[in-house]
N, C-alpha and C positions, 0 to 999 in steps of 0.2 A: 270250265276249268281254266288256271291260269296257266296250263302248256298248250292248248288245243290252239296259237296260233303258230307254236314251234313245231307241235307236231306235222298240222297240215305244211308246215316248210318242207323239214324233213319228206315229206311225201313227195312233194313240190320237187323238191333238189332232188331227189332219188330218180324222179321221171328226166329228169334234164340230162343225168348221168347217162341212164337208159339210153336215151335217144341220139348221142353225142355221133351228128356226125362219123366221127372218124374211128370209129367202133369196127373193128373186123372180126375180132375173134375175143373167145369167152376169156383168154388175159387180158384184154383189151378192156375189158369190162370188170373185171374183177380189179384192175387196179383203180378204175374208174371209183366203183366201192371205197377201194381203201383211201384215194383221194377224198372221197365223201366226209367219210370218216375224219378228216383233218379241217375240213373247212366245216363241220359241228364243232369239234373243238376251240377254232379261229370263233366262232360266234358266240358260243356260249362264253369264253375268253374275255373276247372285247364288249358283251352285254354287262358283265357282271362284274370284272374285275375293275374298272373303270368308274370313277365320280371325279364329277367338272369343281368338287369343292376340294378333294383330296387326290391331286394327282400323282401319276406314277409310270413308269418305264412298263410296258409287259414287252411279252417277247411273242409274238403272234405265230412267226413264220419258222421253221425250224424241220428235223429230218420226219417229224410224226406228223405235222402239217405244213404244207407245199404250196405255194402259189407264187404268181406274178415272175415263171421264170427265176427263181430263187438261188441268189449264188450261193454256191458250198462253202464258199469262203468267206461268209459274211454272218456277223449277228447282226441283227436285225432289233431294235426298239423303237415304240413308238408311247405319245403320252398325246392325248386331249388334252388342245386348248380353246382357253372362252378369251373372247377379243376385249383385249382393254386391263385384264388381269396381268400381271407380274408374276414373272417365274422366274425363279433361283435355279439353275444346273449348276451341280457340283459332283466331282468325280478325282477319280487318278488315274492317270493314263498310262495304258498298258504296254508293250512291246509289239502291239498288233502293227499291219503295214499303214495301216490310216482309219482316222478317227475322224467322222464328219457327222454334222448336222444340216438338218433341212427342214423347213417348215412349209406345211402342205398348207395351200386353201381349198374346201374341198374337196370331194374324194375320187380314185377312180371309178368308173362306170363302164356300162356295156357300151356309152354311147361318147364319153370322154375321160381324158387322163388328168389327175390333178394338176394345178397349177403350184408350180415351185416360188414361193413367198421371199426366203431367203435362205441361202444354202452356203456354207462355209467347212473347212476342216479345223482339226486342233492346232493349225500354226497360226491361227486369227484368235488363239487366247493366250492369257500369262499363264504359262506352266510353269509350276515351282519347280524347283531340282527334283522333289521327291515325286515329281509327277502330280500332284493335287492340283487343280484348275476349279474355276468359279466363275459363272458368267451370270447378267438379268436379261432376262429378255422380258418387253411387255409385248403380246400377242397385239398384233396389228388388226385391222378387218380383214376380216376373212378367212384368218388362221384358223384351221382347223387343227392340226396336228404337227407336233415335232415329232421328227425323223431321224432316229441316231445308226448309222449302221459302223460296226466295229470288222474289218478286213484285213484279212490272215493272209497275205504271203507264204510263210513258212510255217505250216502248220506245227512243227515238231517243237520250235523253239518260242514265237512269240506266242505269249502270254495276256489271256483278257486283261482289264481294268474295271474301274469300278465305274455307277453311274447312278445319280438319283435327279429327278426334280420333286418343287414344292415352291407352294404360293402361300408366300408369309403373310397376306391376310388372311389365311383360315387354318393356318400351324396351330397345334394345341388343341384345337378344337373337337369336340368328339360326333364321330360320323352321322349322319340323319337317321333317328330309329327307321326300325324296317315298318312299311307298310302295306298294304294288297295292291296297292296303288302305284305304287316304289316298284313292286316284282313285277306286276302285269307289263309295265312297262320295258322292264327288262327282258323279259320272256317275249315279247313283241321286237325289241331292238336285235334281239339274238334271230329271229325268224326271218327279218328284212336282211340284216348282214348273212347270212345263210344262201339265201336265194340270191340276192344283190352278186355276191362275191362271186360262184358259180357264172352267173349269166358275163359277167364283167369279164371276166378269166376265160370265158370260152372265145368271148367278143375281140379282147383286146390284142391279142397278136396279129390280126388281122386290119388292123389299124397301120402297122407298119412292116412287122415280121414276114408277115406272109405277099405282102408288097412284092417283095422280091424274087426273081426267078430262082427256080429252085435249084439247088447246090450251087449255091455264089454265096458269098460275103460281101455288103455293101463295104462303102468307105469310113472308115472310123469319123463318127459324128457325134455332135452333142447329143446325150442321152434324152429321149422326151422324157420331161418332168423330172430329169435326172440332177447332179449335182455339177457346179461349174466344173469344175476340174475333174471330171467324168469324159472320155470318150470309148464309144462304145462300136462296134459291128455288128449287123446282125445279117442273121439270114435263119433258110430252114433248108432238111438236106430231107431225102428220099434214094435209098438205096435198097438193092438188091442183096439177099444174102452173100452173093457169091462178090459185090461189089463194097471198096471201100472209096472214101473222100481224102485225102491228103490238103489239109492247110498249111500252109508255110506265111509265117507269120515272124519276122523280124524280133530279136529281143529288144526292148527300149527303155534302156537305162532313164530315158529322162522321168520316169516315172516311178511313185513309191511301189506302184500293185498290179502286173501284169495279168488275166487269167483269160483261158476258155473254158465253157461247158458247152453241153449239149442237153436238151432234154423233151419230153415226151412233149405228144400234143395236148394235154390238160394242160400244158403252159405251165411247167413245173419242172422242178429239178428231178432227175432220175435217181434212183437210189448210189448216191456218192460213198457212202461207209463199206459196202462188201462188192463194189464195182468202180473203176475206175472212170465215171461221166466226168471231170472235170481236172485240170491240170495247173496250177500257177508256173508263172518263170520260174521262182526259186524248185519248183517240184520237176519240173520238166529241161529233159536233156536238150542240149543246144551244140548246131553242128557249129565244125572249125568256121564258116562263112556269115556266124551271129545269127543266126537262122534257126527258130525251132520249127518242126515238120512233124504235125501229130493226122495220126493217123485214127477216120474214123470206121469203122466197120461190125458188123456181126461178130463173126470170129476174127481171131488176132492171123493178120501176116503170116501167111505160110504155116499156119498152125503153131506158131508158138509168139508169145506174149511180146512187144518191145516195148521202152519205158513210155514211148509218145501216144499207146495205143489209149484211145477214148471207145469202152465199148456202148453200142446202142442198145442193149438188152434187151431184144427180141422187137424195139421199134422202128417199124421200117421208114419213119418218120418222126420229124419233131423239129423244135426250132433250135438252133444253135447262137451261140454268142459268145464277141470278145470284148473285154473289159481293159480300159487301162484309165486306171483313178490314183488323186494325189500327183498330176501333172506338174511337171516345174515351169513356175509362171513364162511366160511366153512361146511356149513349147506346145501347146495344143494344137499346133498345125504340121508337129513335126512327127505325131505316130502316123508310124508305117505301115502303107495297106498290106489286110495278108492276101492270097493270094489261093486258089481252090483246084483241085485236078480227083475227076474221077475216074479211076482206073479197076480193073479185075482185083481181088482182093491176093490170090498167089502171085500178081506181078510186083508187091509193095516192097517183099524183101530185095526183092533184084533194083528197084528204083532207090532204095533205102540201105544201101548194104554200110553205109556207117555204120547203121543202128544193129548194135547186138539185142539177137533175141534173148530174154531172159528165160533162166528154166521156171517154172512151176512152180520149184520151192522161193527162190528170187522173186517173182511175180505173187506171191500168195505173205512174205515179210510186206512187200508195200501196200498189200488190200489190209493185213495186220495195223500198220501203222497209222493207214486211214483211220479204221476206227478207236484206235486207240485215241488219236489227234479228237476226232469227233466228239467222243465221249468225253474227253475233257473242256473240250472250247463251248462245248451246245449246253443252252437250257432247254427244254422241256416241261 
């Protein structure tokens, strides 16, 4: 039959879940599941929606499927390219805090991370006043993939844009009839992305994330495989219910997109829309000293909510990360390391007493406005 080598994936990927290391308890595993569930989607996605004659933007990575550590703040496209071919991108550019591209060669793996081809933002094109922009690119060796990721600041107010590409030798043209031969294929391409993506994802934090002693933040460094004007922190934290982590992390204007998250060990975003895992500058409060100080923990401070609080929703682990993208040219040496302290979680308001706690209903308008924000910016 032409699913019997997706199914046996499916079977494949379901044992990998199963066995995952850092499995403690049956949440632990049931969200494992529902991560499953996102990376069939991711495969079946990029098997099927995809031809090297007719290309196209999808959007792979999003709140129903999770991977590679996935900012909340970010749309995510990507388009197959064939080397030597010519591509047209053209778009309008939005209100978002930064618009960038990247072309991958080759892909990640359990065993390496792509190699970044060439990587640029939207101030390296001609944008018309009305926001329309046009650029060619012809796919060099080894390009496998452009990379467009579209990054939200302020959720509330910037606004997506638009974005296509297409390869004007085969504009017009009408697509290759279907054939057994055409599906088998695809139903095999979806099986290997399946398993591939899984083993890669379990592998890859431990290439540099997990490097690091635990509850620390390294030094803001060039992203692997990331974008020039990318730098990034990472670590991973481990805490007790009763304990929280406080990061103090400087605001830095010289940049378009400040953010933190935190997220599980699948190496995935936590649920961002009815939980507060992740914060930008423009979202997060900043003391009189230019200093934001968020706070990560189980329960909030003292039993009641403050705006910096990042909660871990019941993981007692995972990896964390800070992002500052759309650098101002010569300034990449100039973000400020943050800085980490783990303390009791009832001593946070006493170290913290700037920070008003919020009530309930105050706390529950900004879990509201998330998903409002979300449901408008995300595809699906």
């Amino acid at each position: 039959m032409l699913t019997d080598t997706l199914r046996e994936a499916i079977a494949e990927a379901e044992r990998l879940i199963a066995d995952a290391p850092f499995i403690r308890t049956e949440q632990d595993l049931l969200e494992g599941y529902d991560y499953l569930s996102g990376r069939i989607r991711m495969a079946m996605q990029t098997a099927f929606d995809y031809d090297l004659d007719r290309p196209l933007f999808i959007n792979p990575t999003h709140q129903f499927s999770r991977q590679g550590l996935d900012n909340p703040d970010a749309i995510y496209f990507h388009a197959y390219l064939k080397p030597g071919v010519e591509y047209v991108v053209r778009g309008r550019r939005g209100s978002s805090a930064d618009l960038s591209f990247q072309v991958m060669g080759g892909t990640y793996s359990a065993d390496a991370a792509a190699t970044s081809l060439l990587a640029f933002d939207d101030r390296g094109l001609d944008v018309a006043a009305d926001g329309s922009f046009e650029f060619r690119y012809v796919a060099e060796p080894g390009a496998k993939t452009m990379v467009v990721r579209e990054v939200f600041n302020d959720w509330d107010s910037e606004q997506r844009g638009t974005l296509m590409i297409e390869r004007p030798d085969t504009l017009g043209r009408p697509r290759r009839p279907l054939t057994r031969e055409l599906l088998q294929k695809q139903y095999d391409v979806a099986a290997r992305s399946l398993v591939g993506s899984i083993q890669t994802w379990l592998a890859f934090p431990h290439f540099f994330q997990y490097k690091e002693p635990v509850n620390t933040l390294g030094a803001p460094r060039a992203t692997l495989g990331g974008l020039a004007t990318q730098r990034s922190s990472i670590g991973h934290y481990e805490l007790a219910e009763d304990e929280a982590m406080i990061v103090s992390v400087p605001r830095f204007d010289g940049c378009g997109y400040q953010g933190i998250q935190i997220g599980s060990d699948w190496y995935a975003s936590t649920d961002y829309e009815t939980h507060q895992t992740s914060l930008t500058a423009a979202q997060a409060a900043v003391d009189p000293d230019g200093v934001m100080r968020f706070v990560i923990s189980e329960r909030p401070p003292s039993g009641r909510p403050i705006a910096n609080w990042l909660e871990t929703t019941g993981h007692r682990t995972g990896p964390m990360m800070l992002r500052w993208q759309r650098i101002d040219a010569g300034r990449e040496d100039d973000v400020p390391a943050p800085s980490v302290e783990v303390v009791p979680v009832d001593e946070v308001a006493q170290r913290l007493s700037q920070h008003a706690p919020l009530t309930d209903e105050q706390y529950a308008e900004r879990i509201a406005a998330r998903q409002r924000a979300v449901a408008r910016r995300m595809i699906s």
